[in-house]
Structures are given as C-alpha cells and as structure tokens.
N, C-alpha and C positions, 0 to 999 in steps of 0.2 A: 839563622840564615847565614851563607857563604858561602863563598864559588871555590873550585878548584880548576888546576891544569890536568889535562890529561897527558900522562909521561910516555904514552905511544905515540899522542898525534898531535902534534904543535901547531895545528887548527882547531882543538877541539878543549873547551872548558866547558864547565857546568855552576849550576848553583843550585844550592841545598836550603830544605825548607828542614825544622825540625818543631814537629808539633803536640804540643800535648794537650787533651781536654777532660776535664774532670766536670761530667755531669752527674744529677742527682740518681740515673739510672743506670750510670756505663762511664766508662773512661777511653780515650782514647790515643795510644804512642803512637805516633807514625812521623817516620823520614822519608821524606819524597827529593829525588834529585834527577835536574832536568839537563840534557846535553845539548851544545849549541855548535854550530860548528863554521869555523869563518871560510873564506875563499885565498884566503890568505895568511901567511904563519901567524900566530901571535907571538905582539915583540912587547918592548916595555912601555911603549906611547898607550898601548892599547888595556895593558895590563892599567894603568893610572887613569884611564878614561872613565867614565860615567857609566858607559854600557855594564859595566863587572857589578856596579852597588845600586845602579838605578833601574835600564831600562830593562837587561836579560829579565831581574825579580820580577819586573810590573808585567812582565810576557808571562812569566811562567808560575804567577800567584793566583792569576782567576782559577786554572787549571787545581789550583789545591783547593779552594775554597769550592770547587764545582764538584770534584771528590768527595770532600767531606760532607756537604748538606748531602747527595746523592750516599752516599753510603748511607748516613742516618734516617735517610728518609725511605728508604728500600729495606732497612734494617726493624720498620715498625717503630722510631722513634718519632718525635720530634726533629723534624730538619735545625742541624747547627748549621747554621750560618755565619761565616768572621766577617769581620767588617774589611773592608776596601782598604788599602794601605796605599800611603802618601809615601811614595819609595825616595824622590827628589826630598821631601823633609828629615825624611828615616834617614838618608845619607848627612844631611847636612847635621842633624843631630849627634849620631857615630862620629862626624869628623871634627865636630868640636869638644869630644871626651877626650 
C-alpha cells in the first residue's frame, strides 16, 4: 500500500493497493490504484495529514476486497475474502518503525 502525486494535477493523488494470494487452486497478482481528487491544490499540511495513510485507504479498500471475493466467486471458486483493515492502527504501527 502507498499513495502518490499526480505530476499533471496538483489536485489530484491516489493510493495503491498491491495484492497477492496464493490459494490451494489459483494464485492471484493484482495492483489496484484509486484516484482522488481535492477542491484545492495539495500543499504540504495536507501531504502530512491523515487523509494520505488513513482515511483515502479505508475509502478505497472495501472496493478491493469487493473485487476480489467477486472475482473468485464468479470465477467458480471459493469466495476469498480479506479481512477489514484497521487503517488508524496500520498508520500508527508504520509510524512507529
């Protein structure tokens, strides 16, 4: 997981999911990266905010996990399902390495 800037539009970052699953029938690589886009420039208050490690991810991780059971479940597997991610602990974790 990580966000980036976008170098055309200084409204606009994203954050990146990168996933891999090693099942007993199938394996699956997949990056998914989600674009957000503000009302106003991003500057460096916003860059050091919360929004970047906590809330953009919790927006845009149901979206992966609704993906991937839905893929595997249309695909004649077994639905994987991930679990729910604590994005506020996942930051505080990262910020204390």
């Amino acid at each position: 997981m990580g966000h980036f800037f976008s170098e055309e539009n200084s409204k606009e970052f994203g954050v990146g999911f990168r996933i891999n699953i090693k099942a007993e029938e199938f394996g699956i690589s997949l990056e998914m990266a989600f674009l957000f886009e503000l009302n106003e420039n991003i500057d460096e208050k916003f860059k050091q905010s919360d929004f970047l490690t906590v809330n953009a991810p919790a927006i845009a991780f149901p979206y992966v996990r609704s993906y991937i059971s839905n893929l595997t479940l249309q695909s004649g597997f077994s639905p994987i399902i991930l679990p729910s991610v604590n994005f506020v602990k996942l930051a505080k974790k990262i910020d204390n390495k």
